[in-house]
C-alpha positions as CSV (number, residue, x, y, z in Angstrom):
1,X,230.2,66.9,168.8
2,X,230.8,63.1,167.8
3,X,228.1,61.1,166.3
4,X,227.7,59.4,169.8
5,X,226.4,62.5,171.7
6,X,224.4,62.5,168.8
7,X,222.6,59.4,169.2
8,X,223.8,57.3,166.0
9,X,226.7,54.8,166.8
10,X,229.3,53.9,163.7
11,X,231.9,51.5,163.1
12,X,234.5,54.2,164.7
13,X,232.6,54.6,167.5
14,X,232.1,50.7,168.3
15,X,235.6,49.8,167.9
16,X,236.4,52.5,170.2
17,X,234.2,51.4,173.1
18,X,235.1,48.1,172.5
19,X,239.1,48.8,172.8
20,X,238.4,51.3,176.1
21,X,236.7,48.4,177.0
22,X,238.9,46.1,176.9
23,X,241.5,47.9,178.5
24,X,239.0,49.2,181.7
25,X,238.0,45.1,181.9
26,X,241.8,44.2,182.1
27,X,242.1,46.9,184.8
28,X,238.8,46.8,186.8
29,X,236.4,44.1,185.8
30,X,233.1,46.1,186.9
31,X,234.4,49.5,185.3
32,X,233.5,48.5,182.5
33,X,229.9,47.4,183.1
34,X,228.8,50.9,184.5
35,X,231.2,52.8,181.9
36,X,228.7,51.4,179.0
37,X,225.7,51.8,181.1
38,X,226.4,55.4,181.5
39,X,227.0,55.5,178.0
40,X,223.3,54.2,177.3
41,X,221.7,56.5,179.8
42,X,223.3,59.2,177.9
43,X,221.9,57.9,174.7
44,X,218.8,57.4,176.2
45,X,218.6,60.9,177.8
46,X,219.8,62.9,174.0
47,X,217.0,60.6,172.6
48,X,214.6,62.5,174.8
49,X,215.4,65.8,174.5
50,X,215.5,65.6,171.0
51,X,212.0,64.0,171.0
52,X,210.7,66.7,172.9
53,X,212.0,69.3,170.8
54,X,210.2,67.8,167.7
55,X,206.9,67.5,169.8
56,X,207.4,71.2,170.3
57,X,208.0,72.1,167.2
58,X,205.2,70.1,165.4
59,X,202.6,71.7,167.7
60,X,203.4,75.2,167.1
61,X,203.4,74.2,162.9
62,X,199.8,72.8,163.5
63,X,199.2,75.8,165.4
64,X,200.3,77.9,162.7
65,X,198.5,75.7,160.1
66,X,194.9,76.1,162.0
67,X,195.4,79.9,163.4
68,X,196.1,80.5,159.0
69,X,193.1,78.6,158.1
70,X,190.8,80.7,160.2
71,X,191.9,84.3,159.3
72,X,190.0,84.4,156.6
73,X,186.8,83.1,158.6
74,X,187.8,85.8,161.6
75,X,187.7,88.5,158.6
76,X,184.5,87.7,157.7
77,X,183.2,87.8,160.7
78,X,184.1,90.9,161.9
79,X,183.5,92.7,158.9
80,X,180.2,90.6,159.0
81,X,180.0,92.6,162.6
82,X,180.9,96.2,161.4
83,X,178.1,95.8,159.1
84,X,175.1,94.6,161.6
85,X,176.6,97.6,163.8
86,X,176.1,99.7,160.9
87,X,172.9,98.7,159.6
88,X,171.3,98.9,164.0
89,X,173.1,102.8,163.9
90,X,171.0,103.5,160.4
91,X,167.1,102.2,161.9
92,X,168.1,104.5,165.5
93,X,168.6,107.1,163.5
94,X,165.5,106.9,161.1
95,X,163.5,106.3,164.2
96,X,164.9,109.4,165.9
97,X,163.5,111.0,162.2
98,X,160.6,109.8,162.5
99,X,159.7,110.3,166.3
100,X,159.8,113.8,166.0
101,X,158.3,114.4,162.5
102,X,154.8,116.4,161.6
103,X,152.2,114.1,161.1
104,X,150.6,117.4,158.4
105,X,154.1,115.9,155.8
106,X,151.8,114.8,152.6
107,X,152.0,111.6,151.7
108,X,155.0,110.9,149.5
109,X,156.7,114.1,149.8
110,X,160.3,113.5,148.9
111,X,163.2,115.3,149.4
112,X,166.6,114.5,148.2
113,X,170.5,115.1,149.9
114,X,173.2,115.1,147.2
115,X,176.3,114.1,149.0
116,X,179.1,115.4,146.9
117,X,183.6,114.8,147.8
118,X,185.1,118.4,148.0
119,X,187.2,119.4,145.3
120,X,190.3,118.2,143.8
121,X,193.4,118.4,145.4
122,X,196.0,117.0,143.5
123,X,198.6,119.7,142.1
124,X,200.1,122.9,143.1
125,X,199.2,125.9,145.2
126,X,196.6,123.8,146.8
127,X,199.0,124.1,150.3
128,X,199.3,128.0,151.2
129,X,202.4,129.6,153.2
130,X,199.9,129.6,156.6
131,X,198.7,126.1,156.4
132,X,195.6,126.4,154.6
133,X,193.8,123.7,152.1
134,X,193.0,124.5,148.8
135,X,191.3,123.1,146.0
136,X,193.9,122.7,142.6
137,X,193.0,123.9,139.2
138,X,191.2,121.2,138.4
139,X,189.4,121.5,141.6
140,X,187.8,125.0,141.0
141,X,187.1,124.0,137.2
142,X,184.8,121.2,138.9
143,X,183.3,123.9,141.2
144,X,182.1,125.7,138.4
145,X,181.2,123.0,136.4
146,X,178.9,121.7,139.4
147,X,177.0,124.6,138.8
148,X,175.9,124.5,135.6
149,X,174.5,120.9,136.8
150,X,171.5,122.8,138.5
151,X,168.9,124.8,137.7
152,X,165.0,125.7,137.6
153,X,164.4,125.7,133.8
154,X,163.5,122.3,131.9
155,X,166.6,121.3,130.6
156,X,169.5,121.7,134.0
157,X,170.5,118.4,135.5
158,X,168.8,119.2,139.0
159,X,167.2,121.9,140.4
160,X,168.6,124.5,142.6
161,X,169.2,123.5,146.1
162,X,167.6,124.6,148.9
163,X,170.0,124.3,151.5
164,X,173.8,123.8,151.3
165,X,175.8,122.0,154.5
166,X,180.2,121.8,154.3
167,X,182.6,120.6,156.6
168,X,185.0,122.8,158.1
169,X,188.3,121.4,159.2
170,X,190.9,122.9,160.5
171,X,192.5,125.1,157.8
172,X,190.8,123.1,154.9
173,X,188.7,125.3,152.8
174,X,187.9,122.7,150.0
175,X,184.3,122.2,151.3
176,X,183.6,125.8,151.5
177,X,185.5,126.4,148.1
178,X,183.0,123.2,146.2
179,X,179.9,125.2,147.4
180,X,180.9,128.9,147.0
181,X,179.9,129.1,143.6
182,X,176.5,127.0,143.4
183,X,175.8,128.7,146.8
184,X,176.2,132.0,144.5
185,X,174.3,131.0,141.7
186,X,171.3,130.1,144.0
187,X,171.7,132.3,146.9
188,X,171.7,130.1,149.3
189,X,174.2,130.5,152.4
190,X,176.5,127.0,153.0
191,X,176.0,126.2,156.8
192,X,179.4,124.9,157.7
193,X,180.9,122.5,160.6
194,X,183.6,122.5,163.0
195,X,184.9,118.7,162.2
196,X,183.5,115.8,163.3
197,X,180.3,117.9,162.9
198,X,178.0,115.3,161.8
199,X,175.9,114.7,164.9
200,X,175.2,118.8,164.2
201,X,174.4,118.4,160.8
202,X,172.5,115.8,161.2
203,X,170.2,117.4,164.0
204,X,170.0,120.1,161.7
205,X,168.6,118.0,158.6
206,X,166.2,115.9,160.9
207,X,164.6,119.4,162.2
208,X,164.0,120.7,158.4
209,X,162.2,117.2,157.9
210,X,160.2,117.1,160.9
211,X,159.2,121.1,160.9
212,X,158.5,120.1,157.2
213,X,154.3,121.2,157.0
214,X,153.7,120.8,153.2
215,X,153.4,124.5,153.1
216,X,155.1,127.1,150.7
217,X,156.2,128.6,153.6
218,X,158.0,126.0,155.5
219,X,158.1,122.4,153.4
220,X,161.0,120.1,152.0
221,X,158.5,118.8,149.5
222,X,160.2,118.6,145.9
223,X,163.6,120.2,147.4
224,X,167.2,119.1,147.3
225,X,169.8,120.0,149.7
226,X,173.7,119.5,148.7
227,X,176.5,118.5,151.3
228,X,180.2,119.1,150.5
229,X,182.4,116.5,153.0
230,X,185.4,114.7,153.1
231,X,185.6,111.4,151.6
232,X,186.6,109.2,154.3
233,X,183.8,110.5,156.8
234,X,181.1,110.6,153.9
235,X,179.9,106.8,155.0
236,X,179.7,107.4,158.2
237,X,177.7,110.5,158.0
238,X,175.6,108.5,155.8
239,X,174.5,105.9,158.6
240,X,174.0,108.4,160.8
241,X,171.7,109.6,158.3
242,X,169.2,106.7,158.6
243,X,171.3,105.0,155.2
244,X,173.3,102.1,156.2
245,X,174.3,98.9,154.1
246,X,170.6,97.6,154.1
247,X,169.5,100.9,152.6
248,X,172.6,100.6,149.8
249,X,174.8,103.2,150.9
250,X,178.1,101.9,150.3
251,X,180.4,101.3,153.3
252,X,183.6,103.4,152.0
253,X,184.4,105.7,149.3
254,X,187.2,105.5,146.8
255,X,190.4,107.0,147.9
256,X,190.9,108.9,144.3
257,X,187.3,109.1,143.4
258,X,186.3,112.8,143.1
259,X,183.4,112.3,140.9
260,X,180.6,110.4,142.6
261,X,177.5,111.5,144.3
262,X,175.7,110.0,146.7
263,X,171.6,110.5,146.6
264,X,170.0,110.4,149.1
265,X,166.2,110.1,148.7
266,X,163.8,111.1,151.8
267,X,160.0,109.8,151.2
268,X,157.0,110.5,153.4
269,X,154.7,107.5,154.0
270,X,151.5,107.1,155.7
271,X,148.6,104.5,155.5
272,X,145.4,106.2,154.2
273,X,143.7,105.1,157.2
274,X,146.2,106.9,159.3
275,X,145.7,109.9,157.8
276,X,144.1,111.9,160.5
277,X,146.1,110.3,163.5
278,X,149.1,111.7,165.2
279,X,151.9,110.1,163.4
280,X,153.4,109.6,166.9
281,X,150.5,106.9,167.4
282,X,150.4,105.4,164.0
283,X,154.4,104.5,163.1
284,X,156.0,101.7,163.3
285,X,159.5,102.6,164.4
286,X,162.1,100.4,163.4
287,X,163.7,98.3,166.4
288,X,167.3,98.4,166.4
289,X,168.3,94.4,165.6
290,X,170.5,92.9,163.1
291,X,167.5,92.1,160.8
292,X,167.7,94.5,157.9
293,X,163.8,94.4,157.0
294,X,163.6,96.5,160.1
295,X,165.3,98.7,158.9
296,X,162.1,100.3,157.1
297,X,159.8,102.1,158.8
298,X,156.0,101.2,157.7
299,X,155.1,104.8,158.1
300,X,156.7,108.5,158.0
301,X,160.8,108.8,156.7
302,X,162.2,106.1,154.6
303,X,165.2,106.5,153.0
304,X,166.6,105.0,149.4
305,X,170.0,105.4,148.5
306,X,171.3,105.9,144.2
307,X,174.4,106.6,143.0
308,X,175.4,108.8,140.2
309,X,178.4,110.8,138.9
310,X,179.0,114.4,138.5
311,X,180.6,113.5,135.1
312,X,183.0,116.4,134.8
313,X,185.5,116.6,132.3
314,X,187.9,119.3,132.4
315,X,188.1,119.3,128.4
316,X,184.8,119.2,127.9
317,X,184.4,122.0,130.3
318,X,186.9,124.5,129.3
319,X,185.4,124.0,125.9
320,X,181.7,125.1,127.2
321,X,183.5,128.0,129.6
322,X,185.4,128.9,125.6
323,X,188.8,128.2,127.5
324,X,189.6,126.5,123.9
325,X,189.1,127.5,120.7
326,X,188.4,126.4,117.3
327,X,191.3,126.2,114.7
């Protein structure tokens, strides 16, 4: 392409029109007039185009530029969305508590929910021949470390559960495998469900809390229950728990965390001068909006999240099972 279909006349190019010129004029006079005027429109026309194609191209950079500057903002806000979702999911579910709960629950009877990650899983022979889940070495050494953790004498970490709940998916038997020895040790059976299984568990839980009378017979007064899950569902069974953000609960767990436990803490509230009305009449359910102070009912279940750690270490362990031995 010369430099004149370019656009950009030199020297070359202006002694060559002029000779062409010259030679077209000797010939035909009026050749040459519409000769160079063609040559213009040309110009004229390549000018234009090119034009257009940096118009183009500066718009979609400016484009660019803005959409970039903005990500950040659309993160926020959707993320800013999930939670608000989160947080209207948690007070539904604390009002479906508290609408069918026993106005007889004493005043600040508590009950906590450990919510504990299944076993380990890293190493071998945790993958059998037919497909089944298993937890590793270190998994099992946790199990049995969990137990020691609870007890009813003075000195145990917490006391012995009173109901166990574990997820049972497909062929994974970690959940079942945490439990198995606690649920020995305190003979207590581990109610297990078919995956997603939280809506079922979570019926479950409500109905001990709302049958709860305060009696020795049937109360969750004083008692803890234990759940076994898998991590990545653990938040959302949480919300549907009445524990969203507002409460605390955290809204993922760590990918390689195997040690943290989620408490759950259930307290029964009611207004001394409430105390011999239906708590049906008396309680303020929480409306489901995005403000979190809502969140709290002013009477019946409320729920307060803490985290802890199980604090295993294998060492430490295998020295207390006498694993290892003195020199």
């Amino acid at each position: 392409m010369s430099s004149a279909q370019n656009g950009v006349a030199t020297e070359k190019d202006a002694l060559l029109i002029t000779s062409v010129g010259a030679a077209i004029t000797t010939a035909d006079p009026g050749c040459y007039s519409r000769h160079l005027k063609g040559e213009l429109q040309n110009r004229e026309r390549t000018g234009k185009h090119c034009l257009s194609i940096v118009l183009v191209l500066t718009t979609f950079l400016v484009i660019l530029l803005v959409g970039s500057s903005f990500m950040p903002r659309w993160d926020q806000i959707r993320a800013s969305s999930r939670r608000k979702a989160k947080i209207q999911k948690a007070a539904k579910a604390l009002a479906t508590l508290n609408q069918g709960a026993s106005y007889q629950v004493p005043d600040g009877c508590e009950s906590t929910l450990l919510i504990i990650r299944h076993c380990n899983d890293h190493g071998p022979d945790t993958d059998s021949e037919d497909g089944s889940q298993h937890c590793s070495r270190l998994g099992h050494e946790r199990t049995q470390y969990l137990t020691t953790q609870f007890g009813n004498d003075y000195f145990s970490r917490w006391p012995l559960p009173s109901h166990l709940f574990g997820l049972w998916k497909n062929k994974n038997m970690r959940q079942f495998e945490t439990l198995q020895p606690l649920s020995q040790k305190s003979n207590v059976k581990t109610r297990m469900y078919t995956f997603p299984g939280i809506s079922n568990l979570v019926s479950d839980y409500f109905r001990l809390l709302q049958s709860n009378d305060g009696t020795t017979t049937v109360t969750m007064c004083g008692r803890v229950s234990v759940i076994a899950w898998k991590h990545a569902f653990i938040p959302e069974l949480a919300v549907a728990l009445g524990c969203g953000p507002a409460h605390g609960c955290p809204e993922d767990w760590p990918q390689e965390d195997f040690d943290q436990v989620w408490e759950l803490q259930y307290v029964f509230q009611q207004r001394k001068e409430d105390e011999n009305t239906p708590l049906s009449e008396t309680t303020s359910f929480p409306h489901p909006s995005n403000n979190e102070d809502q969140s709290f009912p002013q009477n019946g279940w409320n729920v307060y999240f803490s985290e802890t750690q199980e604090n295993f270490d294998p060492l430490a362990y295998s020295k207390l099972a006498g694993i290892t031995r003195d020199p």
